[in-house]
C-alpha positions in Angstrom: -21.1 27.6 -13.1 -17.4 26.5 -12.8 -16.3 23.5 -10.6 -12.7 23.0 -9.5 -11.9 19.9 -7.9 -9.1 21.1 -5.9 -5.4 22.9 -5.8 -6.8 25.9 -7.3 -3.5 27.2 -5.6 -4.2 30.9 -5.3 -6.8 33.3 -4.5 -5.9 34.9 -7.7 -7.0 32.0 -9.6 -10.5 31.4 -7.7 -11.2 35.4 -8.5 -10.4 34.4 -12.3 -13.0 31.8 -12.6 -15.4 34.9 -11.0 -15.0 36.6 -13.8 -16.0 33.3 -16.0 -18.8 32.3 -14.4 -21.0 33.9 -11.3 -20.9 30.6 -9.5 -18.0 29.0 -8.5 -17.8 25.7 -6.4 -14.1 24.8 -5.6 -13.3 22.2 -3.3 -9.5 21.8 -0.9 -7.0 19.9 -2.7 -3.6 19.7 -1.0 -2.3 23.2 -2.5 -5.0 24.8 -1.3 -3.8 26.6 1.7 -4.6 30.2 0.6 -8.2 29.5 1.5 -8.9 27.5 4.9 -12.3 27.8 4.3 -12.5 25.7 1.3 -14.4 22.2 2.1 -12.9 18.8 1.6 -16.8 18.0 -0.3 -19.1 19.9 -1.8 -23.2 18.9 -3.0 -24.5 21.0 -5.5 -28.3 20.5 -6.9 -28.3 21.1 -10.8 -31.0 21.0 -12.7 -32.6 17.5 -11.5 -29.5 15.7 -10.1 -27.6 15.9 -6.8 -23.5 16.3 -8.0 -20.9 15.8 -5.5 -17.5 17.1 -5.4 -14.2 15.5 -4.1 -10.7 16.4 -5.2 -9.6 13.0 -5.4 -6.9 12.6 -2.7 -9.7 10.6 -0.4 -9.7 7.9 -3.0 -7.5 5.2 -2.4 -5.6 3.9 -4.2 -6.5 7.2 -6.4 -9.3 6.8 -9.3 -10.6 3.1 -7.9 -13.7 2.5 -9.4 -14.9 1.1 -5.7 -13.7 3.6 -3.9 -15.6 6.0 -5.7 -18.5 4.7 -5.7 -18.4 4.8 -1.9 -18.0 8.6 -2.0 -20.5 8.4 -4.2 -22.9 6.6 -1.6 -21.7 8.5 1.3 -22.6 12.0 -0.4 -25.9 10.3 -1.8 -25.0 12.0 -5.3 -26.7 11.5 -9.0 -23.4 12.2 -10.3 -19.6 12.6 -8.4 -17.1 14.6 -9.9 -13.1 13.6 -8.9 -9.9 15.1 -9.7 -6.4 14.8 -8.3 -4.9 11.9 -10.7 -5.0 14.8 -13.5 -6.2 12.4 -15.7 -9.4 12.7 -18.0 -12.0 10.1 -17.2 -15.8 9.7 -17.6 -17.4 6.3 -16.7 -20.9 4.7 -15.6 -20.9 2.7 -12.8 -23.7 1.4 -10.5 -26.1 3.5 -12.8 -24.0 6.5 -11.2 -21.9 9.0 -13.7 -18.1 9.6 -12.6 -16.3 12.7 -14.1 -12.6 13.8 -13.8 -11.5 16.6 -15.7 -8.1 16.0 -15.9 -5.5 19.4 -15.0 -6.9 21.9 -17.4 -2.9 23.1 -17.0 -1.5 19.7 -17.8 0.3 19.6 -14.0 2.3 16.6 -13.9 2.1 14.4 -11.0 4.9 12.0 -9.5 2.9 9.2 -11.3 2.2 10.5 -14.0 4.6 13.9 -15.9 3.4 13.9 -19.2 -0.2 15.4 -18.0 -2.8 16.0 -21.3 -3.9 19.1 -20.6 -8.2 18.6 -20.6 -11.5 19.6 -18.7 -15.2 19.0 -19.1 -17.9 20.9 -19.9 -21.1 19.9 -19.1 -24.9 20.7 -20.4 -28.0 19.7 -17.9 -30.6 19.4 -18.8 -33.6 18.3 -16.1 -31.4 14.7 -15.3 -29.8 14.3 -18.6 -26.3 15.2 -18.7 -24.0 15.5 -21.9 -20.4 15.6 -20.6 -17.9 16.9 -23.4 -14.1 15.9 -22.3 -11.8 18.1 -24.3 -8.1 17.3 -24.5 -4.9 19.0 -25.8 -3.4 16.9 -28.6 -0.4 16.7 -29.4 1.4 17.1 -32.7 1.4 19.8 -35.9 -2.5 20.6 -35.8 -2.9 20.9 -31.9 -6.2 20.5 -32.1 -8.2 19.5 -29.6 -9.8 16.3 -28.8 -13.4 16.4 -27.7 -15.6 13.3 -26.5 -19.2 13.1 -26.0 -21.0 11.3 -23.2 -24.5 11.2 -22.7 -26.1 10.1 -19.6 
């Protein structure tokens, strides 16, 4: 399964992720006008848990902790999943899990233009999630950075 929180940008791009994975969930960010169909929040039931999916521009100011947790509420989800700051995140909060990918291109964003480029794979099992964040670093190795959280 493949989630995109938002401004997949093209139709082109949505059939890619087809080809990745036979389910694909992808909610409307704000360069998402190819598709009018796309919805603004999404509830998908993995395994044991309820995960909900925002893009991230309904979160003001963007990434609050609070305001999160109110989407959270409001879509009455186990886990939420957020994107539209670009930036990698993964945090506990209310006994809820948050995830942001980050811009698996590395997009910059007016607040932010040197994006790490990073997403998150994650393995459920029944309610046990183990979220791996992997980032671009930079420097002579370009390796990648990859972080672990259980929950």
């Amino acid at each position: 399964m493949v989630i995109i929180t938002g401004n997949c940008a093209c139709k082109e791009t949505y059939e890619y992720f087809k080809t990745v994975a036979p389910e694909v969930h992808c909610v409307k960010g704000e360069f998402d006008d190819w598709n009018k169909d796309l919805p603004e929040t999404e509830v998908i039931e993995v395994e044991d848990l309820k995960v909900g999916v925002i893009h991230g521009h309904q979160v003001v100011p963007w990434g609050d902790k609070d305001t999160l947790a109110m989407w959270q509420r409001k879509l009455d989800v186990d886990v939420l999943i957020s994107g539209h700051t670009h930036v990698n995140k993964t945090f506990e909060f209310d006994g809820h899990l948050f995830l942001n990918p980050g811009s698996i291109t590395g997009a910059y964003t007016p607040f932010e233009p040197d994006v790490t480029p990073s997403f998150v794979l994650m393995d459920v099992k029944e309610s046990t999630i183990s979220a791996f964040s992997y980032a671009h670093a930079a420097g002579a190795d370009q390796e990648m950075k990859i972080r672990k959280k259980v929950w």
